[in-house]
PyMOL CGO cylinders between C-alpha atoms (Angstrom):
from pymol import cmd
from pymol.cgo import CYLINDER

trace = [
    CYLINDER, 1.91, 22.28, 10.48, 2.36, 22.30, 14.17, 0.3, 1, 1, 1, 1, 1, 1,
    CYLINDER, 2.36, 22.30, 14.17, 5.53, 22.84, 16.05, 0.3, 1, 1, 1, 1, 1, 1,
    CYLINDER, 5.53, 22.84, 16.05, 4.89, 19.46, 17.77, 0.3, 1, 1, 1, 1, 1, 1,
    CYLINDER, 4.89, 19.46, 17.77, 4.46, 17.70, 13.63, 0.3, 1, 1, 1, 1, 1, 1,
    CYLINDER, 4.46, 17.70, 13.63, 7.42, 19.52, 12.62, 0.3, 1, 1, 1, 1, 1, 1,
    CYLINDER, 7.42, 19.52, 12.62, 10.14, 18.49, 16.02, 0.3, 1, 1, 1, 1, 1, 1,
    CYLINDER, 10.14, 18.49, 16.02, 8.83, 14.90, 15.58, 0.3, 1, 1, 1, 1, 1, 1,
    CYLINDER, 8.83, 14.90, 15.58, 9.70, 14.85, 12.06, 0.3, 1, 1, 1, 1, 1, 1,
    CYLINDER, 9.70, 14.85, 12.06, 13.09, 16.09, 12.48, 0.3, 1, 1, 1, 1, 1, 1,
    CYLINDER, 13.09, 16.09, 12.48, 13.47, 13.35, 15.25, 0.3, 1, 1, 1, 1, 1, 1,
    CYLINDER, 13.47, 13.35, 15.25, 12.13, 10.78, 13.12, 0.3, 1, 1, 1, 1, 1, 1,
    CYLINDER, 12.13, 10.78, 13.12, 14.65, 12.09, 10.28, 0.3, 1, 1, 1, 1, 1, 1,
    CYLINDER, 14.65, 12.09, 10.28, 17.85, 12.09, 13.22, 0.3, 1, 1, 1, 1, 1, 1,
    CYLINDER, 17.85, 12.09, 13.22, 17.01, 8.51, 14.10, 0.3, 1, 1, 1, 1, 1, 1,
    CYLINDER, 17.01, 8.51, 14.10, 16.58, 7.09, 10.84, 0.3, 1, 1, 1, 1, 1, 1,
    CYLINDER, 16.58, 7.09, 10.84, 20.35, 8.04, 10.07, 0.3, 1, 1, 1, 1, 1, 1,
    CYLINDER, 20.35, 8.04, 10.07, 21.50, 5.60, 12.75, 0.3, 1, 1, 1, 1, 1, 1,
    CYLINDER, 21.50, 5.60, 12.75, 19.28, 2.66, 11.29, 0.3, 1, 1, 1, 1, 1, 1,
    CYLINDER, 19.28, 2.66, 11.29, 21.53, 1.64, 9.19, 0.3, 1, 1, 1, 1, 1, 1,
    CYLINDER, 21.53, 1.64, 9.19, 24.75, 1.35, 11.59, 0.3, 1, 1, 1, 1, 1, 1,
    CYLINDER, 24.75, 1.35, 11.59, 22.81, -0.34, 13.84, 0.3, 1, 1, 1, 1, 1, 1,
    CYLINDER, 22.81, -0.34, 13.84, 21.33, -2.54, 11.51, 0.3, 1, 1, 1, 1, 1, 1,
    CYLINDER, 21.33, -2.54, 11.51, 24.97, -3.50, 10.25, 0.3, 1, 1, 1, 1, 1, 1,
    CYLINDER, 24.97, -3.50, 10.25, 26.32, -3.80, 14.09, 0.3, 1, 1, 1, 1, 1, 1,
    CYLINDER, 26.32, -3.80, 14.09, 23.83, -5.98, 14.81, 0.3, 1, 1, 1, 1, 1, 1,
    CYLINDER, 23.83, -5.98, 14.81, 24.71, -8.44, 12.00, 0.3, 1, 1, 1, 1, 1, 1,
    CYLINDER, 24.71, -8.44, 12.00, 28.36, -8.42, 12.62, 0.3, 1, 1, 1, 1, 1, 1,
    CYLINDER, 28.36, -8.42, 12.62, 27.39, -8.54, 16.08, 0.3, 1, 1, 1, 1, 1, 1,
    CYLINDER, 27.39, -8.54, 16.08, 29.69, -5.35, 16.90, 0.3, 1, 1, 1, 1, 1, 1,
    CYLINDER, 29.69, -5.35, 16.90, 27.23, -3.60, 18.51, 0.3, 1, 1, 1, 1, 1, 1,
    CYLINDER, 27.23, -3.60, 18.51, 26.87, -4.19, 22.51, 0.3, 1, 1, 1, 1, 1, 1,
    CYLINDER, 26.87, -4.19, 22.51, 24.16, -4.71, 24.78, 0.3, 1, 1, 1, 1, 1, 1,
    CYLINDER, 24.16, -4.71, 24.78, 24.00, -1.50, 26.41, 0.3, 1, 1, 1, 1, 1, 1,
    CYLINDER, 24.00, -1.50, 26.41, 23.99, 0.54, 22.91, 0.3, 1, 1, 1, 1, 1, 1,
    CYLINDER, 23.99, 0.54, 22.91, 20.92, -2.00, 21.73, 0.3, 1, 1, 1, 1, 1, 1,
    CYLINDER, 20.92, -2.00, 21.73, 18.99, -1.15, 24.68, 0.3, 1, 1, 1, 1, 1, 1,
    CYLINDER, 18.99, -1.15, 24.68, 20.28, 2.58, 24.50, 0.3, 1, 1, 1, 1, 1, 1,
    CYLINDER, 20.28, 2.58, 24.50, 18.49, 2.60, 20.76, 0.3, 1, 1, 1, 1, 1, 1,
    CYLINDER, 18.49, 2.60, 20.76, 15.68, 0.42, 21.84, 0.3, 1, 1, 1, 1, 1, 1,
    CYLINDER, 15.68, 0.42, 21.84, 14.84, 3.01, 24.45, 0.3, 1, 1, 1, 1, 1, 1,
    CYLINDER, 14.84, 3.01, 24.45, 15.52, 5.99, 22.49, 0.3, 1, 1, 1, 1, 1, 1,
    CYLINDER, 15.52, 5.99, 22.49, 12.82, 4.12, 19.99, 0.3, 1, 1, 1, 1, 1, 1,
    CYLINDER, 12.82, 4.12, 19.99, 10.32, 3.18, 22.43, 0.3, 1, 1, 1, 1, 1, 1,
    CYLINDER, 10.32, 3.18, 22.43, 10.59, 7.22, 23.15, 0.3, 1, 1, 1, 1, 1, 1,
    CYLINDER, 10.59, 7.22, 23.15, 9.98, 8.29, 19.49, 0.3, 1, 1, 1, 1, 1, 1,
    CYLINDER, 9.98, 8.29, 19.49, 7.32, 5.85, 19.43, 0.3, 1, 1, 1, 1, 1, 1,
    CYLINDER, 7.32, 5.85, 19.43, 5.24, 7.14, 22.69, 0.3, 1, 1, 1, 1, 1, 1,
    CYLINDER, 5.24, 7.14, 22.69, 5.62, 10.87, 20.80, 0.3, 1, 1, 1, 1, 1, 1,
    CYLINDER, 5.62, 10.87, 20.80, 4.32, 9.34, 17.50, 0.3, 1, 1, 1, 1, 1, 1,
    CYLINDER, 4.32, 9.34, 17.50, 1.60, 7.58, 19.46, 0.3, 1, 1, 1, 1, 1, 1,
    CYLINDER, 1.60, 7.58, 19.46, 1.12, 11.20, 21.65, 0.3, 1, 1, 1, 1, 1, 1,
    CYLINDER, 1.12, 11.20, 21.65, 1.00, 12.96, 19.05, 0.3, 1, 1, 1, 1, 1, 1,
    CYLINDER, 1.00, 12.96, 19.05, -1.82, 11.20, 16.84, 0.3, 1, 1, 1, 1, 1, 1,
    CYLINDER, -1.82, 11.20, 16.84, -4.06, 11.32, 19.65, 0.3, 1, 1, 1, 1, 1, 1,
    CYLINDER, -4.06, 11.32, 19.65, -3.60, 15.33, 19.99, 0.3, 1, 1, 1, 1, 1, 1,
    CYLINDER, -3.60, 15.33, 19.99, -3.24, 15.66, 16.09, 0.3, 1, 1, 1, 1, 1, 1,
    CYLINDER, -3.24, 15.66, 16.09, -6.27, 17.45, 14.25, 0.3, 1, 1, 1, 1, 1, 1,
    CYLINDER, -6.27, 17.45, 14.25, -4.46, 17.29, 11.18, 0.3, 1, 1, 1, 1, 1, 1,
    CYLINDER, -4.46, 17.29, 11.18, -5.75, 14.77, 8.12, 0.3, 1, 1, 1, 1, 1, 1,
    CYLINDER, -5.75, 14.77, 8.12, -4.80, 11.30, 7.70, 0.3, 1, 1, 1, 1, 1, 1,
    CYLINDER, -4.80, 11.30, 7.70, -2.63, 10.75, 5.37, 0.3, 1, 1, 1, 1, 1, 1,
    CYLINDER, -2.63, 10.75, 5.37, -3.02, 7.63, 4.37, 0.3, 1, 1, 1, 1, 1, 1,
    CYLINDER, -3.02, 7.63, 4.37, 0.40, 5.89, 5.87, 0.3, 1, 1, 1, 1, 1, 1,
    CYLINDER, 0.40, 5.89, 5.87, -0.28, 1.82, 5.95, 0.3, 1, 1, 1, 1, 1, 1,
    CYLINDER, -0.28, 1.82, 5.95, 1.17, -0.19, 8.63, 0.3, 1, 1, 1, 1, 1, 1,
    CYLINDER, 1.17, -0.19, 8.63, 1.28, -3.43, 9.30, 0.3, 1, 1, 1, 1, 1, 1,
    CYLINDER, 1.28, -3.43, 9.30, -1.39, -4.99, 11.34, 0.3, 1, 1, 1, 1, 1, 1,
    CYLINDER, -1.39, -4.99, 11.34, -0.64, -5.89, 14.91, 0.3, 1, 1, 1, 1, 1, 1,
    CYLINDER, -0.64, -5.89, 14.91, -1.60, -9.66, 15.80, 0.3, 1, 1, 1, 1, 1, 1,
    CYLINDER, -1.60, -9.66, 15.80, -2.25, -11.00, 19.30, 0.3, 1, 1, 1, 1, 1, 1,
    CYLINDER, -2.25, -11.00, 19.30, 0.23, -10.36, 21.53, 0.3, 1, 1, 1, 1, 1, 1,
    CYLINDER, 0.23, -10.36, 21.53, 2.50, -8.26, 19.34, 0.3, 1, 1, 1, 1, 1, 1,
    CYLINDER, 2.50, -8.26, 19.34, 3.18, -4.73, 19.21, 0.3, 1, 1, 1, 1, 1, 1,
    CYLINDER, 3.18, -4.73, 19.21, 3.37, -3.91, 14.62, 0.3, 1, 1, 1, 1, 1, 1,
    CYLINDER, 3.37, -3.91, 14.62, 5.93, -0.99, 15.66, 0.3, 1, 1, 1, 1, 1, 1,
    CYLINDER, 5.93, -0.99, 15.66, 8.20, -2.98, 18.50, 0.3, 1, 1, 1, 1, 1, 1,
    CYLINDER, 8.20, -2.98, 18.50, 8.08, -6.48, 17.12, 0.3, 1, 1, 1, 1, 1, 1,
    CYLINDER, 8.08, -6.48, 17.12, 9.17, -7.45, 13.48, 0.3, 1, 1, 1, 1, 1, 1,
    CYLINDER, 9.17, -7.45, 13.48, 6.65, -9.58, 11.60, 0.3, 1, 1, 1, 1, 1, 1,
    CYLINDER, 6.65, -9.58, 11.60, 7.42, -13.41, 11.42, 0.3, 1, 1, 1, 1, 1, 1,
    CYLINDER, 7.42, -13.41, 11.42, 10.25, -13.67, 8.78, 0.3, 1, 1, 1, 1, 1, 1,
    CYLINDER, 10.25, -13.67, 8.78, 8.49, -15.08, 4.90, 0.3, 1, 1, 1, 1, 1, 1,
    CYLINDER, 8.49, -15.08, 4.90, 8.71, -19.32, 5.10, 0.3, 1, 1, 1, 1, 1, 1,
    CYLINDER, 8.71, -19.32, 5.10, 11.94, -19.99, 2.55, 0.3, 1, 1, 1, 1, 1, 1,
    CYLINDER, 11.94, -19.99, 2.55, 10.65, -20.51, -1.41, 0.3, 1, 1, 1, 1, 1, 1,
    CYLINDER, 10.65, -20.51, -1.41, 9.54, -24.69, -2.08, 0.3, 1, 1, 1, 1, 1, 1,
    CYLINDER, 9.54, -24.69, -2.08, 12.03, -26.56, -3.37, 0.3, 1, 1, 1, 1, 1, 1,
    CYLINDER, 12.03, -26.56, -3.37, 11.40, -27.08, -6.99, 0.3, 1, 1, 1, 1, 1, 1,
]
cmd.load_cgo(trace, "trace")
Protein backbone atom coordinates (compact mmCIF):
# COMPACT_ATOMS: atom_id res chain seq x y z
CA UNK A 1 0.00 0.00 0.00
CA UNK A 2 1.26 3.44 -0.64
CA UNK A 3 2.05 6.06 1.88
CA UNK A 4 -0.42 8.36 0.03
CA UNK A 5 -3.45 5.03 0.44
CA UNK A 6 -2.46 4.63 3.89
CA UNK A 7 -2.54 8.89 5.22
CA UNK A 8 -5.88 9.10 3.32
CA UNK A 9 -7.25 6.28 5.13
CA UNK A 10 -6.35 7.46 8.44
CA UNK A 11 -7.97 10.86 7.39
CA UNK A 12 -10.95 9.25 6.17
CA UNK A 13 -11.01 7.20 9.63
CA UNK A 14 -10.37 10.93 11.77
CA UNK A 15 -13.29 12.47 9.92
CA UNK A 16 -15.70 9.83 10.15
CA UNK A 17 -15.52 10.17 14.10
CA UNK A 18 -16.98 13.67 13.85
CA UNK A 19 -19.97 12.46 11.54
CA UNK A 20 -21.91 11.66 14.01
CA UNK A 21 -21.72 15.00 16.26
CA UNK A 22 -22.28 16.83 13.42
CA UNK A 23 -24.97 14.88 12.22
CA UNK A 24 -26.72 15.30 15.76
CA UNK A 25 -25.81 19.28 15.84
CA UNK A 26 -27.30 19.70 12.83
CA UNK A 27 -30.67 18.21 13.90
CA UNK A 28 -30.86 20.02 17.13
CA UNK A 29 -29.65 22.81 15.20
CA UNK A 30 -26.67 23.39 17.82
CA UNK A 31 -24.19 23.47 15.46
CA UNK A 32 -23.30 27.09 13.84
CA UNK A 33 -22.68 28.32 10.55
CA UNK A 34 -19.11 28.79 10.65
CA UNK A 35 -18.44 25.07 12.10
CA UNK A 36 -20.85 23.70 9.02
CA UNK A 37 -18.81 25.41 6.56
CA UNK A 38 -15.55 24.61 8.65
CA UNK A 39 -16.63 20.64 8.06
CA UNK A 40 -17.95 21.27 4.65
CA UNK A 41 -14.54 22.56 3.69
CA UNK A 42 -12.53 20.17 5.55
CA UNK A 43 -14.83 17.56 3.35
CA UNK A 44 -14.56 19.14 0.10
CA UNK A 45 -10.59 18.70 1.05
CA UNK A 46 -10.80 14.91 1.78
CA UNK A 47 -12.77 14.65 -1.23
CA UNK A 48 -10.21 16.46 -3.81
CA UNK A 49 -7.44 13.82 -2.08
CA UNK A 50 -9.86 10.87 -2.68
CA UNK A 51 -10.49 12.19 -6.17
CA UNK A 52 -6.31 12.92 -6.44
CA UNK A 53 -5.57 10.04 -5.41
CA UNK A 54 -7.65 7.61 -7.79
CA UNK A 55 -6.30 9.30 -10.66
CA UNK A 56 -2.50 8.60 -9.43
CA UNK A 57 -3.60 5.16 -7.90
CA UNK A 58 -2.23 1.95 -9.79
CA UNK A 59 -3.66 -0.12 -7.26
CA UNK A 60 -6.92 -2.57 -8.13
CA UNK A 61 -10.40 -1.59 -7.91
CA UNK A 62 -11.98 -2.77 -5.34
CA UNK A 63 -15.18 -2.89 -6.11
CA UNK A 64 -16.67 0.14 -3.75
CA UNK A 65 -20.35 1.17 -5.32
CA UNK A 66 -21.46 4.65 -5.19
CA UNK A 67 -24.24 6.22 -6.01
CA UNK A 68 -24.68 7.58 -9.43
CA UNK A 69 -24.35 11.28 -9.96
CA UNK A 70 -27.44 12.84 -11.96
CA UNK A 71 -27.38 16.13 -13.87
CA UNK A 72 -26.30 18.79 -12.06
CA UNK A 73 -25.38 17.01 -8.85
CA UNK A 74 -22.22 16.10 -7.39
CA UNK A 75 -23.08 11.83 -5.70
CA UNK A 76 -20.29 12.80 -2.97
CA UNK A 77 -21.42 16.70 -2.12
CA UNK A 78 -25.14 16.44 -2.62
CA UNK A 79 -27.44 13.86 -0.77
CA UNK A 80 -29.79 11.93 -3.05
CA UNK A 81 -33.50 13.15 -3.13
CA UNK A 82 -34.98 11.86 0.20
CA UNK A 83 -37.45 8.20 -0.64
CA UNK A 84 -41.34 9.69 -1.44
CA UNK A 85 -43.23 8.73 2.15
CA UNK A 86 -44.95 4.90 1.98
CA UNK A 87 -48.94 5.13 0.20
CA UNK A 88 -51.42 5.39 2.47
CA UNK A 89 -53.09 2.09 2.82
Amino acid sequence: MRIETTELVRALGAVSQHIPRVINGLLTGQIPSAKQQEFAELLLGLGELLHNHAETSSEPDAGLVLPPATEGRHALREPPDPEPPPAAP
